[in-house]
N, C-alpha and C positions, 0 to 999 in steps of 0.2 A: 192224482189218479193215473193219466198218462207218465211213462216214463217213456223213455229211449227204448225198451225192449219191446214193449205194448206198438209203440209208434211202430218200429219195425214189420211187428207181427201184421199190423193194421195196411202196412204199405203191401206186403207179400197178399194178403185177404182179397183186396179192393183190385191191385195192377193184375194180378195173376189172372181174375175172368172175364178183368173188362179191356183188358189194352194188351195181353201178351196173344191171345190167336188171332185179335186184331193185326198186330203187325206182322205175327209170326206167317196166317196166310197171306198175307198181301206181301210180305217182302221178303219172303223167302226165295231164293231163285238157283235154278241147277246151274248157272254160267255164272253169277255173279260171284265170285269168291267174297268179296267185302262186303255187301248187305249181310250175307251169314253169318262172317264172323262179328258184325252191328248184333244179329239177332240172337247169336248164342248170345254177347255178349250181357244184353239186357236179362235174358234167360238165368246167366250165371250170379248178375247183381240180383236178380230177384231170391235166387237160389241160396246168396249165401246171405240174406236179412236171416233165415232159419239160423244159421251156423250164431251169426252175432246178437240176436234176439235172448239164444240164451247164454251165449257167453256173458252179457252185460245182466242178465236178471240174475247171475250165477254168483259173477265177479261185485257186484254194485248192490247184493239184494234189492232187488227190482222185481223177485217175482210176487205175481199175482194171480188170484184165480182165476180172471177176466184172462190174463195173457195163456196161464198153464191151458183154461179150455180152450180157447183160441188158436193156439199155436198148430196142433196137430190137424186143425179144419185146414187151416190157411198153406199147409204142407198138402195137403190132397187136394187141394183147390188148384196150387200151384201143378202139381203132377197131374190131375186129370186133365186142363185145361191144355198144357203142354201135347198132352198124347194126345189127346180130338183134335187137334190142329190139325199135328203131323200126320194123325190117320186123315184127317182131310184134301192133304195136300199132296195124299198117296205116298205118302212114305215107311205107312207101317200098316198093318193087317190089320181090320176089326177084332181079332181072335187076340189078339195079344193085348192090346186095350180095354176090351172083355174081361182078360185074364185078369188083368192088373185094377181092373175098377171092382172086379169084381172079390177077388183077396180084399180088400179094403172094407168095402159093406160084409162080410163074412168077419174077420176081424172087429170092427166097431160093432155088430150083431153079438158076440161075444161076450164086448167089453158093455152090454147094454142090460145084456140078457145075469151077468157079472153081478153089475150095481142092482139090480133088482136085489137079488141073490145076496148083497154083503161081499162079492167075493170081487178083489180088487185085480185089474191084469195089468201089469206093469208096463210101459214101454223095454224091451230090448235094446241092446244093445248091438245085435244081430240086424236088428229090425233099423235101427239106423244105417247102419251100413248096408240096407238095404235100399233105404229113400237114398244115401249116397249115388248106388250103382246106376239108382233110376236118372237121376240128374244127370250122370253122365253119361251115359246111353242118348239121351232129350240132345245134352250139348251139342254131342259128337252125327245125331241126327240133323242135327241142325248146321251141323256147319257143313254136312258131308254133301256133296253137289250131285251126288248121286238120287236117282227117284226113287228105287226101287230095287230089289237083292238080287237081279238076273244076271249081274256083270261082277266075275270076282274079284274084287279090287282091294286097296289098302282104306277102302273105306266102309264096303260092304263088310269087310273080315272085321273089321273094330266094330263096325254095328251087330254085326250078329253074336261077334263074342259077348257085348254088352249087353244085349238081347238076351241070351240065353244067361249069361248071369244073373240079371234080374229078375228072371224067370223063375230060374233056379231059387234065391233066397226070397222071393215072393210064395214060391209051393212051399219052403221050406219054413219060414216066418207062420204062416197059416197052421201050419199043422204046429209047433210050437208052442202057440199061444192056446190052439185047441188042446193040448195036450194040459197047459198049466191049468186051462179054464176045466180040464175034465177032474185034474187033479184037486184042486180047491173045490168042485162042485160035491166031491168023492167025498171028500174030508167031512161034511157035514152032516 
């Protein structure tokens, strides 16, 4: 019943809300260069179980139903728990964590409101490259030693471009998937 892909998923599930804003508050530091790049780099291993979870369930038929519903919790688990940190630790605005927790419950509302309904919504492709940007936006938040967007630097300009892309294919994912879920709802 466990494989390799499931174990993955289960590691990203469990470390994401109980040990990454654990370390990520407590040892994150504006002067320490090296705890940061420690903490992105936890961040990025937890980051890419997602990538190899389904590479091996792809590559090795490993999937399973247990891992297919599992997978997408343990990606928002990982991504919200990331952003309430960083809003914690004042590195990023309520509003923008709002934004992003809140496309998600919108989105899964959808895909809820869907299966009632018969009408299935697909993950994207779009929409990956959307948890992509987030990731890296989180990384580059985390390694930037900066607190806060007041000083224009080579690291505030990477976070807010990141920022705003995220932003961008998170309104833009939303409405996408609303549109298919209005489309399919139409059709019936």
């Amino acid at each position: 019943m466990y494989n390799i892909s499931l174990i993955l998923t289960l590691i990203r599930l469990f470390f994401s809300p109980l040990v990454l804003p654990f370390i990520l508050f407590y040892g994150w530091s504006s002067v320490s260069w090296e705890s940061n790049i420690l903490l992105a780099a936890v961040f990025i291993l937890l980051s890419l179980t997602d990538f190899f979870d389904g590479y091996f369930a792809r590559k090795y038929r490993m999937e399973t139903k247990l891992g297919r519903d599992l997978d997408p919790i343990a990606d928002k688990v990982l991504i919200f728990s990331a952003l309430t940190t960083i809003l914690a630790i004042g590195k990023l605005h309520f509003f923008w964590v709002i934004l992003f927790v809140g496309r998600e419950f919108f989105v899964m509302g959808l895909r809820i409101i869907g299966l009632e309904n018969n009408v299935k919504i697909d993950v994207s492709r779009i929409a990956k490259v959307k948890t992509a940007v987030q990731m890296i936006f989180i990384t580059v938040s985390i390694l930037s030693p900066m607190k806060n967007f007041n000083t224009l630097n080579f690291w505030t300009v990477c976070e807010l471009i990141l920022l705003a892309s995220a932003v961008f294919l998170s309104i833009f994912t939303a409405y996408k998937y609303f549109q298919s879920f209005s489309r399919a709802c139409y059709k019936k």
